[in-house]
C-alpha positions as CSV (number, residue, x, y, z in Angstrom):
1,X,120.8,128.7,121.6
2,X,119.9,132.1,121.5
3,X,117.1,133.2,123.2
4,X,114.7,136.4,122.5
5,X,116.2,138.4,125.4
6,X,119.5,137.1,124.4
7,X,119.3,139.3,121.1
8,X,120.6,142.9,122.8
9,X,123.5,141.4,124.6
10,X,125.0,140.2,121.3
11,X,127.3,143.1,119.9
12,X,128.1,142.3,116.4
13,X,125.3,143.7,113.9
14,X,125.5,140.9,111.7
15,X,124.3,138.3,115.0
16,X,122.1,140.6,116.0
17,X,120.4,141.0,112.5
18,X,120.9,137.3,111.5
19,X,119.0,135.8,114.8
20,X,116.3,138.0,115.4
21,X,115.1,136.5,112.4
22,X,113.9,133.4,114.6
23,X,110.4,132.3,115.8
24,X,110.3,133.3,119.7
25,X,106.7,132.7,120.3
26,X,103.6,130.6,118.3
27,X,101.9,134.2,119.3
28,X,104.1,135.6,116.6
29,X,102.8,133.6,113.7
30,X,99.2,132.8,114.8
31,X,98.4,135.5,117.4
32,X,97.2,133.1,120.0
33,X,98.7,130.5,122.4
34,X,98.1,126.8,122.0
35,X,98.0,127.0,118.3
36,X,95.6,125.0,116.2
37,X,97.1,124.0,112.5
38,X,94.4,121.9,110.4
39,X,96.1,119.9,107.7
40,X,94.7,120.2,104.1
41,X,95.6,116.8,102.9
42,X,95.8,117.5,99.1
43,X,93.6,114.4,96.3
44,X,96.8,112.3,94.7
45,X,98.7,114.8,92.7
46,X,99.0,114.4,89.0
47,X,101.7,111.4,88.7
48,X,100.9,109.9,91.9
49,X,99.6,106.3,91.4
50,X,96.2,106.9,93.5
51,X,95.6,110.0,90.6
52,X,92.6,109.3,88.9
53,X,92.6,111.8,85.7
54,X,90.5,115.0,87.8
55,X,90.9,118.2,87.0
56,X,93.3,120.5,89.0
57,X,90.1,122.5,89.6
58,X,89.1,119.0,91.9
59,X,91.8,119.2,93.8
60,X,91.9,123.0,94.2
61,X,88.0,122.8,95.4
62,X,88.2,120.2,97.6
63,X,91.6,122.1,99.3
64,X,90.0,125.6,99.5
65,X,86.5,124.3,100.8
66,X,88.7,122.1,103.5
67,X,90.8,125.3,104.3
68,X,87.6,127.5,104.5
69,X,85.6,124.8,106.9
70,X,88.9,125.2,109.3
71,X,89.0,129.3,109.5
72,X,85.6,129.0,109.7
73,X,85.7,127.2,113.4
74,X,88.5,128.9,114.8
75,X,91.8,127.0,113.3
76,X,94.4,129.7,113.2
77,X,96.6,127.8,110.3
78,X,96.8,125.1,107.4
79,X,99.0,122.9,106.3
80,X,99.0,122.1,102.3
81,X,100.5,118.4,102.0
82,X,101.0,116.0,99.5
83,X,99.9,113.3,101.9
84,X,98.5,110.9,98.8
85,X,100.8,110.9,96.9
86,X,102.4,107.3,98.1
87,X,104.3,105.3,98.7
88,X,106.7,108.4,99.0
89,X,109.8,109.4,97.8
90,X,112.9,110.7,99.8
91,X,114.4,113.9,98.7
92,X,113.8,116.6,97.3
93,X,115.9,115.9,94.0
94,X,113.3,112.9,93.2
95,X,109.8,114.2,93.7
96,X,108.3,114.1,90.1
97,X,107.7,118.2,88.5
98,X,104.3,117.0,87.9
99,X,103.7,116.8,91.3
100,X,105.7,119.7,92.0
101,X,103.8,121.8,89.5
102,X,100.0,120.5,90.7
103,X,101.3,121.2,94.7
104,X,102.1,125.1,94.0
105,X,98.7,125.5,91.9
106,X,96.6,124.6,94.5
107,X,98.4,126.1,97.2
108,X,98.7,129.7,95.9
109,X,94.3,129.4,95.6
110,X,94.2,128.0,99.3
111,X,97.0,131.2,100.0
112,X,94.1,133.5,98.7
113,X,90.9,131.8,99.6
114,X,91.9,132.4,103.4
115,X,93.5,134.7,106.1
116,X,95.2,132.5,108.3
117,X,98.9,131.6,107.6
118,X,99.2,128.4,105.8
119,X,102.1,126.1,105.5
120,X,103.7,123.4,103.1
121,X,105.0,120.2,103.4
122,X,106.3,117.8,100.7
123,X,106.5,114.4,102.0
124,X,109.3,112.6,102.8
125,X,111.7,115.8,103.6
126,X,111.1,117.7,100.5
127,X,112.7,120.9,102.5
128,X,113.8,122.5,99.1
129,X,110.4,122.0,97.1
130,X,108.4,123.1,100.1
131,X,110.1,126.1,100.1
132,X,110.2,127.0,96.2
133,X,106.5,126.4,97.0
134,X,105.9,128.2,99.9
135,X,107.4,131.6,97.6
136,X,105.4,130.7,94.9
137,X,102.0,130.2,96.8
138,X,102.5,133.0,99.8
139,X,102.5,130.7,102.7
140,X,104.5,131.4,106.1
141,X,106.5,128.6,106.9
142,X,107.2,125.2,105.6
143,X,107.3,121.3,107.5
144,X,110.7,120.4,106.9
145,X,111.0,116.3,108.2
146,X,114.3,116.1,108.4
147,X,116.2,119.4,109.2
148,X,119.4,117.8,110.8
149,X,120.9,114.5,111.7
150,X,119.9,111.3,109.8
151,X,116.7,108.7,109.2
152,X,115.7,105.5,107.7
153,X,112.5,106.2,106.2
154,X,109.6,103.6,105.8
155,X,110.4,102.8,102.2
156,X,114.0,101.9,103.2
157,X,116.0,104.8,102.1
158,X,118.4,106.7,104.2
159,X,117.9,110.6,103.9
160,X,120.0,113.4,105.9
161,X,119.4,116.8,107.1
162,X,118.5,119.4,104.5
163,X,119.8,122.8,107.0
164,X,122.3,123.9,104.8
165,X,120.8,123.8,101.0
166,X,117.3,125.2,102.3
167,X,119.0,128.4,104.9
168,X,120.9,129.2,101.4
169,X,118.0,129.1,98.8
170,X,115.5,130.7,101.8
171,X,118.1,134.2,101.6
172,X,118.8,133.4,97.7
173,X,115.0,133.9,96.9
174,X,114.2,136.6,99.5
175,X,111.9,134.3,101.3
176,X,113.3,135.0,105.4
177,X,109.6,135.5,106.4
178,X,109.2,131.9,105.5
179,X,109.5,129.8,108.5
180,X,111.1,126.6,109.3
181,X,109.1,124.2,111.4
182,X,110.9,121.0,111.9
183,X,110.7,117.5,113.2
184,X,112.8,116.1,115.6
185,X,110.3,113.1,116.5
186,X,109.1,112.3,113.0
187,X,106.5,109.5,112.1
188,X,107.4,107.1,109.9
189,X,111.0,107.2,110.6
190,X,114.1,106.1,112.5
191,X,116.6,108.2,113.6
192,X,120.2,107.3,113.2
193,X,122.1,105.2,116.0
194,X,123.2,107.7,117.8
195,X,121.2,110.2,117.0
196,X,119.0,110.1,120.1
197,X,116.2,113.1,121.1
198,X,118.1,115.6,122.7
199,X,121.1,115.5,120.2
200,X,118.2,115.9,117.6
201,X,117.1,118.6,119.2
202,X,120.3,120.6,120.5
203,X,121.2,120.2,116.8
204,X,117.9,121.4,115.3
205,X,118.0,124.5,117.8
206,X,121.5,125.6,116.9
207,X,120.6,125.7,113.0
208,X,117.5,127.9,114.0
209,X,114.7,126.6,114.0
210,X,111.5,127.8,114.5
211,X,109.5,125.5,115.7
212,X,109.8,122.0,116.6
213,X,107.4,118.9,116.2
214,X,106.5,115.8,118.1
215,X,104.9,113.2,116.7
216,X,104.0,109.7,117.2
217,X,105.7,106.5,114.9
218,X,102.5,106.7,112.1
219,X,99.9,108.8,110.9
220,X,97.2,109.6,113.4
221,X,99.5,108.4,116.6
222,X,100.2,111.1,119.4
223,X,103.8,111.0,120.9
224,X,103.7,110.5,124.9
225,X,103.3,113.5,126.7
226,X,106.7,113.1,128.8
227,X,108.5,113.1,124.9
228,X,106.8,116.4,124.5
229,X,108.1,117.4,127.8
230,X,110.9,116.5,127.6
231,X,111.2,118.5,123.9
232,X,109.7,121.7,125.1
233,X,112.0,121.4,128.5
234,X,114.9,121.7,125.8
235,X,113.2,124.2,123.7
236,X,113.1,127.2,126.1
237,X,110.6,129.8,124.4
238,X,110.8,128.2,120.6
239,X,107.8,126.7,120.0
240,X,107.1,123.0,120.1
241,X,104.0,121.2,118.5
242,X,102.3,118.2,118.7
243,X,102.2,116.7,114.9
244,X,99.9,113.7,115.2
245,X,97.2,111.8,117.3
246,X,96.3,115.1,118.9
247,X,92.6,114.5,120.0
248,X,89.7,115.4,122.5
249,X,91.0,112.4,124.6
250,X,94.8,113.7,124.9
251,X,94.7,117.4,123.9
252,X,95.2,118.5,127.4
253,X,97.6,116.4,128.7
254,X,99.5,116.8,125.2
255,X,99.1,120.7,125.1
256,X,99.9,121.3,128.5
257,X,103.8,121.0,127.0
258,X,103.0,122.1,123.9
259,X,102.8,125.8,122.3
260,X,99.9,124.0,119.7
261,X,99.5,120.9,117.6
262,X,99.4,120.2,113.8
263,X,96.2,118.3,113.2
264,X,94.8,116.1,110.5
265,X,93.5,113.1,111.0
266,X,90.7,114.1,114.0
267,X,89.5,116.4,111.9
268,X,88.1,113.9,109.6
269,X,85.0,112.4,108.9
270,X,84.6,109.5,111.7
271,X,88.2,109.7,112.4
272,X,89.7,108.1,109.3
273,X,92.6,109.8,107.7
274,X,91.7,109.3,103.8
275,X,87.8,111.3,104.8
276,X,87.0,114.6,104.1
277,X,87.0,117.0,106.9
278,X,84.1,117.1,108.8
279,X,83.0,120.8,109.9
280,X,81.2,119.5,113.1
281,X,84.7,117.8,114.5
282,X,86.5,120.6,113.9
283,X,84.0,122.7,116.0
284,X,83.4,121.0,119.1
285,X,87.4,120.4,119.1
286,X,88.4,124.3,119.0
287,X,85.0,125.1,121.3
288,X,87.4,122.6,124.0
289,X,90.8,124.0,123.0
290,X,89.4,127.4,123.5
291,X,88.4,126.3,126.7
292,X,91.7,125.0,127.5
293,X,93.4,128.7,126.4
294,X,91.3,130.5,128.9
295,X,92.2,128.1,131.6
């Protein structure tokens, strides 16, 4: 792994130019330590079986307003997802146009309706969507669930890394500033036999990438701080995030590893996943996180 103050012992101009590219710090992205990334959980998508006939100008409301109520209090980034649009597929090649279509629409009004960097993801392991997505909408960097190695997913399928086809079309569409924050603990997954945490990781790191996430097995469940440790201890100065279960109750024990946390479900009305975001949550939570920062 090559490390920021790695860059001007490596001779070769092509090495030099082709990893400076890399996220070194969370500062570099979000201008502040202990990064806070709210997710903007977008309705069901046209297609998806929860979609109920709205107009794209719903979703599009209800994603800006949810964006807005997180700059607002002090989040420094949002995540657009697909997260209703389940039960998921795996891959890329699979997920509908429809949905495809609807998920760059709303995202490219979120892009402009705030100034903090916002990111995609397309579940499960759309790494090549996200990324048409991400050019198509302005946002900074992309969730990519499987980067390297191998998974079972929770609807049974088997899915592999996506490093190669996404590094290719990132430089074929002149997208480089879009960054690539990957898993390497990923909820609702399995890794591989034999793909354990620190191969996951030592792979993940030498195919570049940005930042890495922690999360628990589900939705809304934090990993155990001594995972995190353990992923940051491996990390050196990339970045490594908390992607789910962050809350009041763990955030310092959880971000004391941690560069920042991705966070969705907390900032919901009482808690549950499927609500709205409530404005007061997400205040009182970045009042303590601030707190933490100055610590």
């Amino acid at each position: 792994m090559i490390r920021r103050e790695d860059l001007n012992l490596l001779v070769s101009e092509w090495a030099r130019k082709f990893y400076s590219k890399r996220l070194f710090s969370i500062q570099d992205l979000f201008g502040v330590d202990k990064a806070i990334v709210g997710m903007v959980h977008l309705l069901p998508l046209p297609g998806a079986p929860a979609y109920e006939g709205y107009s794209i100008d719903a979703i599009v409301d209800q994603a800006v307003r949810e964006a807005r109520i997180y700059e607002e209090n002090g989040v420094n980034g949002v995540i657009v997802e697909n997260m209703w649009d389940l039960p998921y597929y795996s891959g890329a090649a699979r997920i509908p146009p429809e949905e495809i279509a609807a998920h760059a629409v709303v995202a490219r009004e979120v892009a402009k309706s705030v100034s903090i960097p916002i990111g995609i993801t397309v579940i499960h392991n759309g790494g090549r969507v996200a990324l048409a997505i991400a050019k198509a909408s302005g946002a900074k960097f992309i969730r990519v669930c499987l980067y390297t190695g191998a998974a079972v997913w929770d609807t049974g399928e088997l899915d592999s890394g996506v490093t190669a086809d996404i590094f290719r079309l990132r430089k074929h569409l002149y997208a480089e500033d879009v960054k690539f924050f990957v898993d390497v603990v990923k909820k609702h997954s399995v890794l591989f036999p034999g793909v354990d945490l620190e191969t996951h990781v030592t792979w993940s790191l030498f195919y570049l990438a940005d930042a890495l996430i922690v999360t628990g097995r589900m939705t809304g469940e934090p990993p155990s701080p001594e995972t995190v440790r353990k992923v940051k201890e491996m990390a050196g100065d990339v970045p490594v995030l908390v992607g789910s279960g962050l809350s009041l109750d763990n955030a310092e024990k959880l971000l004391k590893y941690a560069d920042g946390a991705i966070v969705g479900t907390y900032f919901k009305v009482s808690g549950v996943t499927q609500n709205p975001v409530d404005p007061d949550r997400v205040r009182k939570f970045m009042e303590v996180i601030r707190r933490l920062r100055n610590r």
